[in-house]
N, C-alpha and C positions, 0 to 999 in steps of 0.2 A: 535520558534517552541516548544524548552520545556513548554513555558508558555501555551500553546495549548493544548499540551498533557499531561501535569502534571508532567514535570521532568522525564518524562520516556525516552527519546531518547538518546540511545548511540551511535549508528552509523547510518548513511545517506548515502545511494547509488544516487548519483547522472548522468549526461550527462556531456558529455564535456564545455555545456555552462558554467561549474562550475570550468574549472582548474585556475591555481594560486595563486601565494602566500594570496591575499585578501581574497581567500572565504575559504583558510583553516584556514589562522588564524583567520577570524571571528567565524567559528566553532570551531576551539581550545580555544579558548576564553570564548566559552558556554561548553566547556567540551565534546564534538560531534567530534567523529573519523570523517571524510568524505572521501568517498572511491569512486574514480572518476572512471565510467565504459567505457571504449573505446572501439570504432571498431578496428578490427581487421586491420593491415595494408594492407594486399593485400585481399582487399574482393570480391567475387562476385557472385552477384544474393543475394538472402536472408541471412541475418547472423543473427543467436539468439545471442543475447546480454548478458549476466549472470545477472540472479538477474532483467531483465529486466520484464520474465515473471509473474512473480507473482503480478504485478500491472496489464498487461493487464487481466490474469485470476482471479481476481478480478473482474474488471470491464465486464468483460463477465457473470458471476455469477452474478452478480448484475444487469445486462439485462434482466435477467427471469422473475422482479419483475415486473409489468405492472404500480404497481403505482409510482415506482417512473423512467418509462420513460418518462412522464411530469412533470412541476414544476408548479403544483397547489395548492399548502399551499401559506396562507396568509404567516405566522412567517417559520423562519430558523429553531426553534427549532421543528418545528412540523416536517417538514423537514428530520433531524436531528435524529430524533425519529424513525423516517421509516426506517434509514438506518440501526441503531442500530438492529432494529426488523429482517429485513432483511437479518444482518449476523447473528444473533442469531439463526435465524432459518438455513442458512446453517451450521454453525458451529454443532448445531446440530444432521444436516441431516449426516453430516461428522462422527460426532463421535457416532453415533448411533453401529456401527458394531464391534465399541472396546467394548460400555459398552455392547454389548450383550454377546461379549464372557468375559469379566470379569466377568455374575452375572451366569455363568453356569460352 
């Protein structure tokens, strides 16, 4: 994973598919905290998970985009490039309403 990202990841929010001694020491091995998120013991009907949300509302932001609700590039990196553009332009959309009041 750091080789993906460029040495940038310090901690990994993962599922339960991830507990035991194997998958922490293979993360402590690369340096990577991993911080395993459980259900709650007595749950019921819907439970928010921590830390969970921010990957679906992502992915929900990134539904907006029409081009990249199909996979019609030939290369990955074109791909790649869409997605990039994509959160650039929320990012952004997002911080439009700080720099406005920073330049007044």
């Amino acid at each position: 994973m750091r080789e993906a990202t460029g040495e940038s990841v310090e901690l990994v929010y993962a599922d339960r598919g991830y507990t035991g001694e194997e998958a922490f020491d293979e993360a402590a091995g690369s340096g990577i905290i991993l911080h395993v998120v459980k259900l709650p013991e007595a749950k019921k009907g819907f439970v928010l998970l921590p830390r969970r949300w921010v990957v679906e509302r992502s992915f929900g932001w990134m539904a907006r985009f029409r081009r990249l609700a199909r996979d019609y590039e030939r290369l990955a990196s074109t791909l790649e490039g869409l997605h990039y553009v994509a959160f650039s332009i929320l990012m952004l959309h997002n911080a439009s309403p700080i720099l406005a009041a920073l330049s007044s």
